[in-house]
Every structure is written in structure tokens, then in C-alpha cells.
SEVO-533545 format. One record per residue (C-alpha): x, y, z. Coordinates in pm, whole numbers, padded with zeros to 5 digits, always signed. Example, Ala and Ser with C-alpha at 12.3 -4.5 7.8 and 13.67 -1.06 7.14 Angstrom:
<nodes>
+01230-00450+00780/+01367-00106+00714/
</nodes>
This chain:
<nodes>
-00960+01723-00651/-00626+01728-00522/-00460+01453-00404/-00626+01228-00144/-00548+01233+00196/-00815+01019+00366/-00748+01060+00740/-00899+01430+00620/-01233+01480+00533/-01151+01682+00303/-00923+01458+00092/-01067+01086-00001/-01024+00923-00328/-01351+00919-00528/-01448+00805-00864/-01152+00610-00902/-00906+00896-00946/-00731+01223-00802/-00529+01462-00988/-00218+01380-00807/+00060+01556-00657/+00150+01786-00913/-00187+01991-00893/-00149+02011-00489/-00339+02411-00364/+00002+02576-00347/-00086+02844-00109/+00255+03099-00137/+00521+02827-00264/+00759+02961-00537/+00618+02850-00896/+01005+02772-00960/+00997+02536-00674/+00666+02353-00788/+00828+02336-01131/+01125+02160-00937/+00882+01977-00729/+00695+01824-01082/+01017+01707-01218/+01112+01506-00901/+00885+01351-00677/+00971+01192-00356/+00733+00977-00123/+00727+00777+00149/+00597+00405+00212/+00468+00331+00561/+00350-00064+00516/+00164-00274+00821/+00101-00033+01119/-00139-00322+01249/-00254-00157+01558/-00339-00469+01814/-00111-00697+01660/+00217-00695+01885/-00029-00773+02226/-00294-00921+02000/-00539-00685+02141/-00512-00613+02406/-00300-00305+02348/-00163-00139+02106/+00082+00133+02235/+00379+00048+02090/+00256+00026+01756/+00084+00381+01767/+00404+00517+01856/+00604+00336+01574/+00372+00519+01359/+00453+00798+01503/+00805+00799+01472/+00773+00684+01095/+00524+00956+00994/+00768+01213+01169/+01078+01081+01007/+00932+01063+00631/+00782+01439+00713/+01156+01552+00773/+01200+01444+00409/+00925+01652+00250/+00775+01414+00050/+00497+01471-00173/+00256+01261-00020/+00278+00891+00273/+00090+00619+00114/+00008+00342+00357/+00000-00013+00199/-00265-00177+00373/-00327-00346+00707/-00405-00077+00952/-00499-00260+01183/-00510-00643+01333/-00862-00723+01391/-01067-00921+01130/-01387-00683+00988/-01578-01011+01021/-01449-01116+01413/-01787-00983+01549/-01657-01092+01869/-01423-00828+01863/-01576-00543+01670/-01555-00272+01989/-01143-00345+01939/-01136-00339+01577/-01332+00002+01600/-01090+00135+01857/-00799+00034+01700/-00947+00238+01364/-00996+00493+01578/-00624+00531+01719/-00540+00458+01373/-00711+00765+01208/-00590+01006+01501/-00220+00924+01465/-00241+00909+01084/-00405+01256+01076/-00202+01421+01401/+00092+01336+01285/+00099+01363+00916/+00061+01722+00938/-00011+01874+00549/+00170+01568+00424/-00139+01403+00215/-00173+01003+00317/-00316+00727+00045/-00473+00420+00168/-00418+00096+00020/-00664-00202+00191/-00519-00505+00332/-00642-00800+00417/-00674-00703+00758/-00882-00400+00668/-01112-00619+00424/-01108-00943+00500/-00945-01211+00345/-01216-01286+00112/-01352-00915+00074/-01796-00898+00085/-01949-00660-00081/-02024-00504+00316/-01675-00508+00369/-01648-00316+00069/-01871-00074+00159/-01796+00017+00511/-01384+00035+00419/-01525+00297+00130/-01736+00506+00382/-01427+00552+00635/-01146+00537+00373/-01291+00649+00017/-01212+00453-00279/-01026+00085-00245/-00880+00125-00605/-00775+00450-00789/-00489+00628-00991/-00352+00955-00947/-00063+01113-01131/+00330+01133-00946/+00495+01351-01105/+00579+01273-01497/+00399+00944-01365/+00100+00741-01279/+00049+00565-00943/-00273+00311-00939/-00312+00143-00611/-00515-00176-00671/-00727-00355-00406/-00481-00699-00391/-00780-00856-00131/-01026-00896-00468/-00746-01011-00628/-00645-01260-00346/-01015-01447-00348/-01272-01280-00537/-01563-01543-00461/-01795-01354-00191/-01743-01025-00486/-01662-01142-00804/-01827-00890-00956/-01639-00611-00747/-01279-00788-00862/-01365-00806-01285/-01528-00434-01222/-01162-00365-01067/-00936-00553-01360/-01132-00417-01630/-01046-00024-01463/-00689-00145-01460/-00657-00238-01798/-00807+00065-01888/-00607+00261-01692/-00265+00083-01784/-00370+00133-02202/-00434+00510-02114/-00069+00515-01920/+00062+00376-02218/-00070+00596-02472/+00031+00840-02293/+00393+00721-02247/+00356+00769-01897/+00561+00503-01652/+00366+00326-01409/+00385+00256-01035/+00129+00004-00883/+00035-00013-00517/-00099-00276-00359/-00102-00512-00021/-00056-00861-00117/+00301-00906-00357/+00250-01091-00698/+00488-01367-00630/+00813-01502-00418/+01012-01518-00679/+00877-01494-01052/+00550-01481-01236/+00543-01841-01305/+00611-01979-00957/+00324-02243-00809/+00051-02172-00595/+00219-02440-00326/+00569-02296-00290/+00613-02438+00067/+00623-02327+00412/+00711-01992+00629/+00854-01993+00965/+00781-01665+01142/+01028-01713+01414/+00902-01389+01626/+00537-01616+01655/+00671-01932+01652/+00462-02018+01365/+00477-02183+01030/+00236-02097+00769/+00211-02173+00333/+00394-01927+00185/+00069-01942-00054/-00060-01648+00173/+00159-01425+00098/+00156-01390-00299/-00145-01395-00554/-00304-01746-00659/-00146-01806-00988/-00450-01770-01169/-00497-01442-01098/-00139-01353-01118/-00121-01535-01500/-00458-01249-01581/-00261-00960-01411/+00085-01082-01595/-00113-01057-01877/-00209-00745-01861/+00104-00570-01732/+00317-00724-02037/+00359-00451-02302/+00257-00211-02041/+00431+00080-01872/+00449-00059-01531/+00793-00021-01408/+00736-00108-01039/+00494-00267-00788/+00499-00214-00415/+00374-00390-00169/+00338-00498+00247/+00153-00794+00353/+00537-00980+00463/+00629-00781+00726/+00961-00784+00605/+01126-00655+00306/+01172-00825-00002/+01312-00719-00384/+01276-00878-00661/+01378-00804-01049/+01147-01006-01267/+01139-01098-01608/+00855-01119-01896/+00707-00901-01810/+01025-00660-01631/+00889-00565-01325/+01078-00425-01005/+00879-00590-00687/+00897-00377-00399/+00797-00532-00034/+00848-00350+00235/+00884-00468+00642/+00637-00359+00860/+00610-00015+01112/+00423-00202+01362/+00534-00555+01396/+00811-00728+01201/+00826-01104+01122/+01139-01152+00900/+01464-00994+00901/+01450-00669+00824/+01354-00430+01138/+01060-00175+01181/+01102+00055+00914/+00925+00255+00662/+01066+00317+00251/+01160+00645+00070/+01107+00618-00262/+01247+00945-00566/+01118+00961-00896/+01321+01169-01148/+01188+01364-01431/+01224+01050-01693/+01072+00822-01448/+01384+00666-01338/+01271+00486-00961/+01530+00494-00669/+01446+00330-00299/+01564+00272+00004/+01444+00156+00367/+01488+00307+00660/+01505+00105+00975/+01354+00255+01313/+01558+00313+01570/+01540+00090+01880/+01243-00121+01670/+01395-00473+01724/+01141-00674+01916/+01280-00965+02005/
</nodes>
């Protein structure tokens, strides 16, 4: 398999793994330039499209076209593949009340994912909004029938990229079985990585902290000015219980970097014990911090060396 693009049939993510970028069907391309193009591999981020969220519902136009303009701009880059960190769009998978949006916004989604992505291959990584904030196994299912796999690796270059499903992560109790069946593949997958002296990038919605590994569940309160709203801070990083299982596991690893959305703004942090770059990113739809509408390009050099940097939209300030 090559590697997934899920707004095609004919790339999803199954069995927990695709071969990656570097074993892409190169059609007439120079094998000097695929050489060239398995030594350095560049991506882009795309983090929060949230179709429905800027009109909460009731249109979602301006989102749709944000997308647009941040699939097009990464595309001028050539990267090797668009991952997309989760959140697609705003509706709730259980707000039966408004499952004909929901389906229409996945709908819009899909088409301007897969019209203007072009042969650019597109990862998935589910959000909360996608799955619910306490994932069921249905919720599971149905996000696996129109996306393909919630968690899988694939190889990036000279190294490995595992997206992880954060939601089972986030609360685990209607799944439980779903989330130890999901840490027990990662710590497979991080001991194989290792082994095989291959650097690591994770993917995955929800960030692991504010601040550092061994900050509190209660760390306070957020004011999103743009909604006039104030809400814990706790939603937007992993309970420390899971966190302390995940630190756990990434110590002595190979992980280098984690990347994430869920903020809607960006966000870096350089943490210690374990060392771990975390990578946020501001959202393409609708931004609630500082940072603009934007997407992240992200290079990876031959020794696994990371460089990043975001890229605002232009005219994307809402307020």
C-alpha cells in the first residue's frame, strides 16, 4: 500500500500501517529525484478546518474556502503528503439533532479535501469533533468506514510518523478496550522505531500538556476572546494519568516531536524528561488565540533533523 490518502478510495490506512512516502507509484519521476526526495521530506499540517463552526451551522462557506486556500498554498510547496490533525468538522457524531448538518458538513469536507488536494496524498488524524469527546465503540466504527484507520504508522522519509487517536486517550471509559488495544500498538511500534534507530514523529489532536509533563489536571481557565467564552484549560491537554502512561512510554524512545491541533492557535513547547518538541498548530477554519488562520510546513533532513514554520493566511483575521 502506498501511502494513505483517505478522501480517495483508493488510499485509506488499514491494518494499522502504510508504507509511507518513500514507496509512493512513481509513474515517470527521475530515480535521482526520488533518491533526493527519500533523503528530505517535506509536509504540510492543515489543523481544525471545522466546517460549521464560524456560523455554528448554519453555514460554512468561509471555512471551505480557507481550506481551499491552505490546500493550494501547501501544494505550491510539493510536499510529500497534507496530514490533517483532526476536527473536520463542528458537529458532535452524537448531536442526533443535527446529524443531516454533521453529514453535510462531511460531505463538503471530503469534496474540498479531495478537489483540491490534487495527487498530494492527505492523512487523517480524528478529533474530538470527529469522535466524540468520549469516543463509543459506534463512533469508532462509522469514523473507520468513511476515514480508514484512527491510529497507524507509516514511514517519512529516514523516519516514522504514528498518528495516535488522542480522543481514546482523552476519556477512554465508553472504549476502554479500544484505548489499551491502541497503547499497547504504540509501544510496540515506538520499541520497533527504536531498534531500528529510526526518529519518531507522533500525530495527534489533543496536545500532551500546557507546559510540561508534570503539570496538573486543573491548570486554570481559558478566555477565548473571539467567543467570549472561558473554559478549563483541562480540555485542551491529556488528563495526567494518561499523560504519566504515555510519558512513560516515550522516555528512552525515539520520539523527537509531537504535533498537534485541538487550540486553535499555535503553541511550542521544548520539554524535558522525556525531550520532546510539542508542536500545536492554529486552526484553517476558525482561530481562537493569537495566531491567525494558517496551516504549518514542516522539512525533515536525511538525519532526521525537524525544521517548522507557520504560515498565516492571507486576509484570515476574523475579528
Amino acid at each position: 500500500m502506498g501511502i494513505v490518502k483517505v478522501c480517495n478510495r483508493r488510499w485509506r490506512p488499514r491494518n494499522r500501517g502504510c508504507s509511507g512516502v518513500s514507496d509512493q507509484d512513481v509513474g515517470e519521476r527521475e530515480e535521482s529525484a526520488l533518491e533526493a526526495e527519500r533523503e528530505i521530506v517535506t509536509f504540510g499540517i492543515i489543523a481544525d478546518p471545522q466546517l460549521g463552526m464560524l456560523k455554528r451551522n448554519v453555514e460554512w462557506t468561509e471555512e471551505e474556502e480557507r481550506l481551499r486556500r491552505g490546500l493550494a498554498a501547501i501544494r505550491r510547496q510539493s510536499p510529500a503528503f497534507i496530514i490533517v490533525l483532526g476536527d473536520l468538522v463542528q458537529v458532535f457524531p452524537e448531536d442526533e439533532n443535527k446529524r443531516a448538518i454533521r453529514e453535510h458538513e462531511i460531505r463538503d469536507v471530503r469534496q474540498t479535501l479531495q478537489s483540491c488536494s490534487g495527487d498530494v496524498p492527505v492523512l487523517i488524524v480524528a478529533g474530538n469533533h470527529d469522535l466524540g469527546n468520549a469516543p463509543t465503540q459506534e463512533n469508532l466504527k462509522d469514523f473507520r468506514n468513511l476515514w480508514g484507520d484512527d491510529y497507524y504508522s507509516f514511514d517519512l522519509g529516514r523516519c516514522r510518523g504514528i498518528v495516535l487517536n488522542s480522543c481514546l486517550f482523552f476519556n477512554p471509559c465508553n472504549a476502554p478496550r479500544e484505548a489499551e488495544a491502541q497503547f499497547l500498538w504504540l509501544k510496540e511500534q515506538l520499541d520497533k522505531a527504536k531498534g531500528e534507530r529510526k526518529p519518531v514523529l507522533l500525530f495527534m489532536h489533543h496536545a500532551f500538556f500546557w507546559s510540561d509533563w508534570d503539570e496538573p489536571d486543573d491548570i486554570g481557565v481559558l478566555h477565548i476572546r473571539p467567543l467570549n467564552l472561558d473554559t478549563p484549560k483541562g480540555h485542551f491537554h491529556l488528563p495526567r494519568a494518561q499523560r504519566d502512561r504515555l510519558r512513560d512510554l516515550i522516555t528512552n524512545s525515539t520520539v523527537s516531536h509531537s504535533f498537534h491541533g485541538h487550540l486553535h492557535d499555535n503553541m511550542v513547547v521544548q520539554a524535558s524528561d522525556p525531550c520532546l518538541e510539542q508542536v500545536v498548530t492554529s486552526a484553517t477554519g476558525f482561530p481562537l488565540g493569537d495566531a491567525p488562520a494558517g496551516f504549518r510546513m514542516v522539512r525533515v533532513d536525511a538525519a532526521g533533523a525537524v525544521e517548522h514554520q507557520f504560515c498565516a493566511l492571507p486576509n484570515s483575521d476574523i475579528l
